[in-house]
C-alpha positions in Angstrom: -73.7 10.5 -88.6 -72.9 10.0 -92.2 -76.1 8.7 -93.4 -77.8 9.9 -96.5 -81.4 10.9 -96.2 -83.8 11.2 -99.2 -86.4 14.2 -98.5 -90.0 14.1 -100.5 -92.5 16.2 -100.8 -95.7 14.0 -101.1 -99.4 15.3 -101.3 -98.3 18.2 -99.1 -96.7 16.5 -96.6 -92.3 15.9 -96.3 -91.0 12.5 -95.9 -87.5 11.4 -94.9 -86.0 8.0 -95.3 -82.2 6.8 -95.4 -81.4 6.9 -98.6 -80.4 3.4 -99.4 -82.9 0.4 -100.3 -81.9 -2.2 -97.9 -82.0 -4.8 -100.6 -79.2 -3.6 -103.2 -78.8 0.0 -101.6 -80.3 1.7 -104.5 -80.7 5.4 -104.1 -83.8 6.3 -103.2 -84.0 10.0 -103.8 -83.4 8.9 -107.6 -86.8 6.6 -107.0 -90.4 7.3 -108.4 -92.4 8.9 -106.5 -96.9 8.1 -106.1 -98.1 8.7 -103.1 -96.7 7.6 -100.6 -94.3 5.6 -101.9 -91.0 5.3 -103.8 -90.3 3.1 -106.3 -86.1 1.7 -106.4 -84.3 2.7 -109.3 -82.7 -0.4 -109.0 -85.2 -3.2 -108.7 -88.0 -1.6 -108.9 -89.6 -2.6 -104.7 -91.9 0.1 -103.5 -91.1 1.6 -100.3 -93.5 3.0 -97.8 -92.4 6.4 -97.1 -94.9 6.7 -94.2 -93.8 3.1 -92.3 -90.4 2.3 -94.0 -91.8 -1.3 -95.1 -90.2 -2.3 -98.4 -92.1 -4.6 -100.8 -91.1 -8.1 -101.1 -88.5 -7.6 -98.2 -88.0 -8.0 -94.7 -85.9 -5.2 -93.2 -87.3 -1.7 -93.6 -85.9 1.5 -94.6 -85.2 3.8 -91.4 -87.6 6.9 -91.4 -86.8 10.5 -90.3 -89.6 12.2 -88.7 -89.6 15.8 -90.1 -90.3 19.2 -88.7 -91.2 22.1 -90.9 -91.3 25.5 -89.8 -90.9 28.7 -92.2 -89.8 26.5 -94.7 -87.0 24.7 -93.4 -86.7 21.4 -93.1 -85.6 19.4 -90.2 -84.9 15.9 -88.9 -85.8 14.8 -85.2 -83.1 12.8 -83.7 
C-alpha cells in the first residue's frame, strides 16, 4: 500500500513499525535502537516497538505483526 516499514531485530525477536514518527515523520529505521525501543533521529521521542506508543505524544506508530519462518520475514495483513 505504499507505506514504509522499518524491520528490527531486538533481543532475538523482529519488530515492524511504519516507518515514520508520527510527530515530524522522522525515519525510524535510521533511529537507535535499546530494547525495545527506537529513538527518532529527528527529535529524539522513544517509540515502543512492541505497543507503537511514542513518548511525549498522542498518536502511535502503527505495528506490523511479523512471521518468521526459514529466515524470511513477513508482515500479517
Amino acid at each position: 500500500d505504499g507505506e514504509e516499514i522499518a524491520i528490527f531485530r531486538c533481543d532475538g525477536a523482529v519488530r515492524a513499525v511504519a516507518n515514520a514518527c508520527p510527530h515530524a515523520q522522522g525515519p525510524l529505521a535510521d533511529g537507535i535502537v535499546a530494547g525495545d525501543t527506537v529513538t527518532c533521529p529527528l527529535h529524539g521521542r522513544g517509540v515502543d516497538l512492541v505497543t507503537g506508543e511514542v513518548s511525549d505524544w498522542d498518536t502511535p506508530v502503527r505495528v506490523h505483526a511479523v512471521i518468521v519462518e526459514d529466515g524470511v520475514i513477513y508482515l500479517e495483513r
